[in-house]
Gaussian input, Z-matrix of N, CA and C with variables (Angstrom, degrees):
# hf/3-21g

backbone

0 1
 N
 C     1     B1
 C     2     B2     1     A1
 N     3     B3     2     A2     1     D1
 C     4     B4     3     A3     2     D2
 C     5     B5     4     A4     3     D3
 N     6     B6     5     A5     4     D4
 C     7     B7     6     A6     5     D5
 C     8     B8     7     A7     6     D6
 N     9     B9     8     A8     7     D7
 C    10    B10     9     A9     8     D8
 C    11    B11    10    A10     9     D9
 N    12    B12    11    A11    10    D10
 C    13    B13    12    A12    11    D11
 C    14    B14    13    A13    12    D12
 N    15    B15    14    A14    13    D13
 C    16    B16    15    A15    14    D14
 C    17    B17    16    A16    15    D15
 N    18    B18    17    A17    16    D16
 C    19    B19    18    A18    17    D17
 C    20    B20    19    A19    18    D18
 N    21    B21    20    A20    19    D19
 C    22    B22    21    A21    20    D20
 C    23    B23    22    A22    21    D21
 N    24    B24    23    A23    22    D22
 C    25    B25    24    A24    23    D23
 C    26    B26    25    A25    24    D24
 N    27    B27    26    A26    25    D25
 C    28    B28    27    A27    26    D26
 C    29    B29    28    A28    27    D27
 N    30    B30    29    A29    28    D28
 C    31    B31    30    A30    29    D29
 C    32    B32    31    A31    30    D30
 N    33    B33    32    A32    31    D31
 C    34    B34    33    A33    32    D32
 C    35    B35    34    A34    33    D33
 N    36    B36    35    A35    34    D34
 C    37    B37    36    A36    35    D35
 C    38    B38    37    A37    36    D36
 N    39    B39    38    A38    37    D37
 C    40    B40    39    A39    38    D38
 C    41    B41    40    A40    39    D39
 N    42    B42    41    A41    40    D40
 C    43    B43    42    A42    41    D41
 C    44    B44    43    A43    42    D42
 N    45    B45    44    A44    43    D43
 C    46    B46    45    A45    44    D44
 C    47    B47    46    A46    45    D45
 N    48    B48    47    A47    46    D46
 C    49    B49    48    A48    47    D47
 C    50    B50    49    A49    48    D48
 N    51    B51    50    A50    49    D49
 C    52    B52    51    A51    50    D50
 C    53    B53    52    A52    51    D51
 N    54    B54    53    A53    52    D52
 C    55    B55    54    A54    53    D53
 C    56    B56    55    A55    54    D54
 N    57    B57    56    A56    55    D55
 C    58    B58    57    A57    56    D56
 C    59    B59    58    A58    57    D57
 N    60    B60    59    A59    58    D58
 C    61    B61    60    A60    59    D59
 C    62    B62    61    A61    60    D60
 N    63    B63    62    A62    61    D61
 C    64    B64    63    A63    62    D62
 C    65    B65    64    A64    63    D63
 N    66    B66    65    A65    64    D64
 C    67    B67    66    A66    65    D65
 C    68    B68    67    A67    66    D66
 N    69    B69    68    A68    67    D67
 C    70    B70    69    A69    68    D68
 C    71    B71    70    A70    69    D69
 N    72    B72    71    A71    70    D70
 C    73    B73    72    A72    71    D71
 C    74    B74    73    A73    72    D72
 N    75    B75    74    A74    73    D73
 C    76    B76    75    A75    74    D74
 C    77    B77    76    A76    75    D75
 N    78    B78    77    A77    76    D76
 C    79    B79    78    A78    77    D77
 C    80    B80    79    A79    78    D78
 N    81    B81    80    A80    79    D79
 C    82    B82    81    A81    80    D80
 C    83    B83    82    A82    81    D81
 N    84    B84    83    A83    82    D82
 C    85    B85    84    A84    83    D83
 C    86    B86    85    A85    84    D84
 N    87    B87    86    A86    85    D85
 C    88    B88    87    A87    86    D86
 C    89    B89    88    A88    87    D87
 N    90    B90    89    A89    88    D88
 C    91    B91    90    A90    89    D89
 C    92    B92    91    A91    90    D90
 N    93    B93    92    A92    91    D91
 C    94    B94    93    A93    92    D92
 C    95    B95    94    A94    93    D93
 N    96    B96    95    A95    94    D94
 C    97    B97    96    A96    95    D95
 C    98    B98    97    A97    96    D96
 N    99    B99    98    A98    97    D97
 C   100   B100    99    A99    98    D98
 C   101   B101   100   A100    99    D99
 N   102   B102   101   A101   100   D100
 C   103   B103   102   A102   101   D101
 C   104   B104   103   A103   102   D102
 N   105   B105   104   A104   103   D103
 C   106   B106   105   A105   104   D104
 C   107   B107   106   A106   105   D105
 N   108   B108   107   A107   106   D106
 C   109   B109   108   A108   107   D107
 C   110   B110   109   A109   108   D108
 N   111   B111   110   A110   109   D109
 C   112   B112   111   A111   110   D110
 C   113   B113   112   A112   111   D111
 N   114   B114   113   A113   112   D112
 C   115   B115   114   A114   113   D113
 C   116   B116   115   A115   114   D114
 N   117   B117   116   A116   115   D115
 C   118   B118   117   A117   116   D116
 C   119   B119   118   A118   117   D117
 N   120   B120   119   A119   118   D118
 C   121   B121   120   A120   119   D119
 C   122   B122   121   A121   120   D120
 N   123   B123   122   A122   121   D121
 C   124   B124   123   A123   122   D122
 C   125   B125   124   A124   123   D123
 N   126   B126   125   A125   124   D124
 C   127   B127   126   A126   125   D125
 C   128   B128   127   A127   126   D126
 N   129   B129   128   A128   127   D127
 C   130   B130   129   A129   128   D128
 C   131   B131   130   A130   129   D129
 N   132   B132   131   A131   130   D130
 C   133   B133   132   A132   131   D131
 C   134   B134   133   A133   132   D132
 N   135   B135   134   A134   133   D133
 C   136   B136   135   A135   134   D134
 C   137   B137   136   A136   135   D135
 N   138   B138   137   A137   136   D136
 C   139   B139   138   A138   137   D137
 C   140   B140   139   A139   138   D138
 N   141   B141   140   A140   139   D139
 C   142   B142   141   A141   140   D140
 C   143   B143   142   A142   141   D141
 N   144   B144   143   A143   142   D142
 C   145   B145   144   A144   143   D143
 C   146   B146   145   A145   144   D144
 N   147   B147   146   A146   145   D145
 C   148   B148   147   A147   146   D146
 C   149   B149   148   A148   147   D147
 N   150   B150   149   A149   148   D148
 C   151   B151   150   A150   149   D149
 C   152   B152   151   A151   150   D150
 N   153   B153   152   A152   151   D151
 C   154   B154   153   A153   152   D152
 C   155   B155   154   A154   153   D153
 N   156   B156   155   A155   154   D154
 C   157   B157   156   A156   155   D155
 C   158   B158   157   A157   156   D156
 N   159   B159   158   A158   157   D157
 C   160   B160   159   A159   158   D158
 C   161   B161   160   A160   159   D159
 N   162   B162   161   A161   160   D160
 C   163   B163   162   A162   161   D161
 C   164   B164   163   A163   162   D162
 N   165   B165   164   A164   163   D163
 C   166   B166   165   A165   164   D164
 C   167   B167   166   A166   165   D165
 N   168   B168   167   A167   166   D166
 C   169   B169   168   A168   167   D167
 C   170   B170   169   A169   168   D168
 N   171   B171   170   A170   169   D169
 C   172   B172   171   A171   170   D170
 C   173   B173   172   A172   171   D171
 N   174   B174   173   A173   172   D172
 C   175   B175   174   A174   173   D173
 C   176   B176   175   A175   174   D174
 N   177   B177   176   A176   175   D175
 C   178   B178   177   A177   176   D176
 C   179   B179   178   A178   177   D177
 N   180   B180   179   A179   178   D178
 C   181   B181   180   A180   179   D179
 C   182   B182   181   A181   180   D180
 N   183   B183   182   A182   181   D181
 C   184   B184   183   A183   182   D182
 C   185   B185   184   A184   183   D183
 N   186   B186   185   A185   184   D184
 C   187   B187   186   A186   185   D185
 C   188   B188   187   A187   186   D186
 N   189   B189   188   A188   187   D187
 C   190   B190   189   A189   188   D188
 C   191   B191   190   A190   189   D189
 N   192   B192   191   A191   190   D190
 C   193   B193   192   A192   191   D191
 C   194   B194   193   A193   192   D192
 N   195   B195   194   A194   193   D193
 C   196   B196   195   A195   194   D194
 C   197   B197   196   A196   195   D195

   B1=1.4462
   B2=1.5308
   B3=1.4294
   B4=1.8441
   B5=1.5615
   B6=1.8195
   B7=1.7381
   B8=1.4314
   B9=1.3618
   B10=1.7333
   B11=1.9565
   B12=1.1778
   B13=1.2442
   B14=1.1457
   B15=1.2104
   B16=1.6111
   B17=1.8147
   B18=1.2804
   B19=1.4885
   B20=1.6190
   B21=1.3860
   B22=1.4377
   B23=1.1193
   B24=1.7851
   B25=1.4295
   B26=1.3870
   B27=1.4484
   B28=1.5346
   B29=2.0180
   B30=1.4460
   B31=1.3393
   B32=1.2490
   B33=1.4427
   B34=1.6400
   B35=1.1299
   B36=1.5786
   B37=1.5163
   B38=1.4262
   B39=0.9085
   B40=2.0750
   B41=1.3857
   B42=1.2387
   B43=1.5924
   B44=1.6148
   B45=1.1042
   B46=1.6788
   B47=1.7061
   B48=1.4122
   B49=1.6173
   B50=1.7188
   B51=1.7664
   B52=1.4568
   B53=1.5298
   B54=1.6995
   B55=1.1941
   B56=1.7178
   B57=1.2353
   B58=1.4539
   B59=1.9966
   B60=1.7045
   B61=1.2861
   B62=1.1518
   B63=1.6141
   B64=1.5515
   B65=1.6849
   B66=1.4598
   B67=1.0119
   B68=1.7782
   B69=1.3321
   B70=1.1255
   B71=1.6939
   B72=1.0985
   B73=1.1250
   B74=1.6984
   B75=1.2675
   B76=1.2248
   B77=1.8851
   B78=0.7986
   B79=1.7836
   B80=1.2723
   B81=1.3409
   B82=1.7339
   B83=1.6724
   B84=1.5326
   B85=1.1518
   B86=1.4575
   B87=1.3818
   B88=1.5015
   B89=1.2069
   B90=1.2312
   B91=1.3904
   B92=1.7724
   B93=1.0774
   B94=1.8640
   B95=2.0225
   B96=1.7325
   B97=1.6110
   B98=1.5410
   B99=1.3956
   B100=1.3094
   B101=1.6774
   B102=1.0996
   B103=1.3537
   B104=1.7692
   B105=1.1800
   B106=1.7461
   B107=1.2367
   B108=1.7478
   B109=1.2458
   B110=2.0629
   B111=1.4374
   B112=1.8397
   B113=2.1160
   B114=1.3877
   B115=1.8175
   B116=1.6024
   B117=0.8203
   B118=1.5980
   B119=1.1426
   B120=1.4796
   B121=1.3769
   B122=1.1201
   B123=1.6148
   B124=1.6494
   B125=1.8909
   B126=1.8315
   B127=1.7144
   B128=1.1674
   B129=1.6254
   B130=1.4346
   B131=1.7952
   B132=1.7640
   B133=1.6792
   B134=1.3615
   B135=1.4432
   B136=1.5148
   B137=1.6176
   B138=1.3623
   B139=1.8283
   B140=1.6615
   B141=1.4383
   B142=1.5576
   B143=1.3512
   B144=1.4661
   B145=1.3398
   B146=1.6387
   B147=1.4537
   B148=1.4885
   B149=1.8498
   B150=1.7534
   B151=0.9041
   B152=1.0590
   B153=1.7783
   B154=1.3297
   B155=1.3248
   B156=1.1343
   B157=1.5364
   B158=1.0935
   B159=1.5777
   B160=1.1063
   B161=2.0177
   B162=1.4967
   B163=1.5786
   B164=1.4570
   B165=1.5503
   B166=1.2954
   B167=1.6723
   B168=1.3405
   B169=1.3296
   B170=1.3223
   B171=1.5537
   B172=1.6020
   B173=1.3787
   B174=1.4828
   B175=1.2632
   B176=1.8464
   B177=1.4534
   B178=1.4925
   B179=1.5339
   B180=1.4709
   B181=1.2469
   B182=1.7696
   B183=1.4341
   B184=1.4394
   B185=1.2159
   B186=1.8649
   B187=1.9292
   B188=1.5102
   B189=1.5975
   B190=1.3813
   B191=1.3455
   B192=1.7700
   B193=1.9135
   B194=1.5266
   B195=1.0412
   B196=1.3439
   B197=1.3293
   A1=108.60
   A2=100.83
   A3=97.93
   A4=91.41
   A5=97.53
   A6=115.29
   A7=120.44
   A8=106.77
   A9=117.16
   A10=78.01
   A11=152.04
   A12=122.89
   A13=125.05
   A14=126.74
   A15=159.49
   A16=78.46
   A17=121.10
   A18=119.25
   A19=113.63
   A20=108.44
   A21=109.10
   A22=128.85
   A23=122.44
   A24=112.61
   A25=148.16
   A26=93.73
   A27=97.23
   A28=88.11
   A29=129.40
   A30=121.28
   A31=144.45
   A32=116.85
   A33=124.84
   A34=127.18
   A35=124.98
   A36=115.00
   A37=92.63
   A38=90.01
   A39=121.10
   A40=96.95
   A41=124.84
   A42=136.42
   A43=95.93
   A44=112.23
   A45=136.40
   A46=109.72
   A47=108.78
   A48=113.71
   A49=101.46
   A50=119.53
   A51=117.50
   A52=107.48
   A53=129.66
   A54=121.20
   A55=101.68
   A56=122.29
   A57=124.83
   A58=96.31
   A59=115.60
   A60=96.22
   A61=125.17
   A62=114.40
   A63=126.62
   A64=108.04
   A65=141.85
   A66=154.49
   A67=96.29
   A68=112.60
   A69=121.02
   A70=139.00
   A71=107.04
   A72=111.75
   A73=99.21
   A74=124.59
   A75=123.07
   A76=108.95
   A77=114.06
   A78=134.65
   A79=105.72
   A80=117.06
   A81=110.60
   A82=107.43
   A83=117.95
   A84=132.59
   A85=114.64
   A86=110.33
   A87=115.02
   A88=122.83
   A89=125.81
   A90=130.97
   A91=119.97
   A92=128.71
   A93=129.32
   A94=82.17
   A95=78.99
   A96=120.64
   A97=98.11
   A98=84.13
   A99=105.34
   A100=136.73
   A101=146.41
   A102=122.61
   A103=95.21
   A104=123.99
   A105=132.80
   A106=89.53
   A107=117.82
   A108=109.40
   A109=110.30
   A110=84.53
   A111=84.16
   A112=86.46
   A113=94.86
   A114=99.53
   A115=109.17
   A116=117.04
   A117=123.88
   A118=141.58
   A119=141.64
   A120=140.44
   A121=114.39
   A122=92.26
   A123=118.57
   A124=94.68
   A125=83.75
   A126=70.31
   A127=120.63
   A128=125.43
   A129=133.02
   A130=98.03
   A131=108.62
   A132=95.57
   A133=88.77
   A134=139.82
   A135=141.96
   A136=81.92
   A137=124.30
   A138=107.15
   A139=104.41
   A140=110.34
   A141=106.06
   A142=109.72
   A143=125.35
   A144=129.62
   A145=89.86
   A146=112.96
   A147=137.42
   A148=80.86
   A149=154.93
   A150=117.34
   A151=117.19
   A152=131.40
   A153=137.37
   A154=75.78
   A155=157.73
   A156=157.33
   A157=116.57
   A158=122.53
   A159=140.24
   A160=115.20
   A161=85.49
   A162=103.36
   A163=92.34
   A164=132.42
   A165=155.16
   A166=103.99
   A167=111.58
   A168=112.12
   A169=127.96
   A170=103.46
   A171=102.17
   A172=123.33
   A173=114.91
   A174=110.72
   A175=123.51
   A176=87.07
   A177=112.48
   A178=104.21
   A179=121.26
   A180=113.09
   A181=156.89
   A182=87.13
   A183=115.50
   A184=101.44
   A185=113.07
   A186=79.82
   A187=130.34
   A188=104.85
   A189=99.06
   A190=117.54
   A191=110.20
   A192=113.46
   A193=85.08
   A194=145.36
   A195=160.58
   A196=95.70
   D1=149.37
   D2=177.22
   D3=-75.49
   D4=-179.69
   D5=162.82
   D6=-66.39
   D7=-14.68
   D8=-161.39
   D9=-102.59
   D10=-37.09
   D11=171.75
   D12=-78.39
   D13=-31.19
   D14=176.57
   D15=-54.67
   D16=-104.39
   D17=-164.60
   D18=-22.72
   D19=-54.97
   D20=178.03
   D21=-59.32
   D22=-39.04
   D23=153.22
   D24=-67.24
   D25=-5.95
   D26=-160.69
   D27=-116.99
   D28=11.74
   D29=-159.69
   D30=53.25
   D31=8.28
   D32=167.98
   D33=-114.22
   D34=176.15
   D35=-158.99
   D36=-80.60
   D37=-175.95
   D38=-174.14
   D39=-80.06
   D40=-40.94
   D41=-171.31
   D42=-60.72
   D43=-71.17
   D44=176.57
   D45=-32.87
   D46=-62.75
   D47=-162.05
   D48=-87.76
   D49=-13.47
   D50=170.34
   D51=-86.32
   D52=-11.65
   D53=173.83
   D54=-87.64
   D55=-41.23
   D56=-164.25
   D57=-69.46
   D58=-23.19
   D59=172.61
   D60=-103.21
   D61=-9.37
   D62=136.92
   D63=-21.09
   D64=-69.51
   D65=-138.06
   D66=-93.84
   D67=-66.59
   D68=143.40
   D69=-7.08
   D70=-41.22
   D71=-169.73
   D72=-123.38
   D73=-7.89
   D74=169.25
   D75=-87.62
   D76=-17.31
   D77=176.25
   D78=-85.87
   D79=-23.84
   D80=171.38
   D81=99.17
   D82=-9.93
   D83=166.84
   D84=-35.33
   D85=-89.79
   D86=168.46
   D87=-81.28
   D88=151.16
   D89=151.99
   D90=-84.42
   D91=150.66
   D92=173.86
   D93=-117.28
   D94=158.35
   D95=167.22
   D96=-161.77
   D97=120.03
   D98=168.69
   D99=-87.55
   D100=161.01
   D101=-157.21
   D102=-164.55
   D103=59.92
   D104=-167.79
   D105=71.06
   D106=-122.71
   D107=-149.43
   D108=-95.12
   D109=2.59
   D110=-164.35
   D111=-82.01
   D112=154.98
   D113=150.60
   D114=-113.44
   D115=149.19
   D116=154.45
   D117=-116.24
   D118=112.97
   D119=-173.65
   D120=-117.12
   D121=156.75
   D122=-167.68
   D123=-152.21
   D124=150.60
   D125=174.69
   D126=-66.38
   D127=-174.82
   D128=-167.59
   D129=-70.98
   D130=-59.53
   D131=-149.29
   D132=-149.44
   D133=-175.72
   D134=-152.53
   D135=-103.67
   D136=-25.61
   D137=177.18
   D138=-45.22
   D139=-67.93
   D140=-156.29
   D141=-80.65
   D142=16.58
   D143=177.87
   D144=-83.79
   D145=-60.45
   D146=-163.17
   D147=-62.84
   D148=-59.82
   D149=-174.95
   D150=-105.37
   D151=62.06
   D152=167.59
   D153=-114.77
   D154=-37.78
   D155=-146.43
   D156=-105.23
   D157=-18.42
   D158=162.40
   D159=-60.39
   D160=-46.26
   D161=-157.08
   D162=-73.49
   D163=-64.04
   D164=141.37
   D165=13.78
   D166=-72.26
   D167=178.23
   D168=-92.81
   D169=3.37
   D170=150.98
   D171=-92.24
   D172=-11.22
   D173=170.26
   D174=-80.65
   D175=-22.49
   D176=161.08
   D177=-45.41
   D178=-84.36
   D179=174.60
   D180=-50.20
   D181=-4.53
   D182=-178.95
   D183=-91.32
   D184=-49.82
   D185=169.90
   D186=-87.65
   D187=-0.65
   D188=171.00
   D189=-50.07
   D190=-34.64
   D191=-163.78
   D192=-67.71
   D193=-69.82
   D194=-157.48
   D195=-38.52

């Protein structure tokens, strides 16, 4: 996804979600492809898919106890 869809789905500026994938992508998290002036990201590899999905459904369960 570009930063300009990324902001729109997730509700923050473009400024915000291009620094958080700045950080992101220096951690090895995401990968960019660039395409002229757009970038596009995706995560790096099926590991951190498998532990964003991990985290996801443990947070799932924490508010179930709640």
């Amino acid at each position: 996804m570009c930063v300009c869809d990324i902001a729109a789905s997730c509700g923050h500026s473009e400024s915000a979600v291009s620094h958080a994938l700045r950080l992101l992508r220096a951690n090895r998290v995401v990968r960019v492809r660039r395409a002229g002036r757009m970038a596009y990201y995706r995560l790096d590899d099926s590991h951190v898919r498998m532990l964003l999905d991990l985290a996801l459904a443990h947070v799932g369960h924490q508010e179930e106890a709640t």
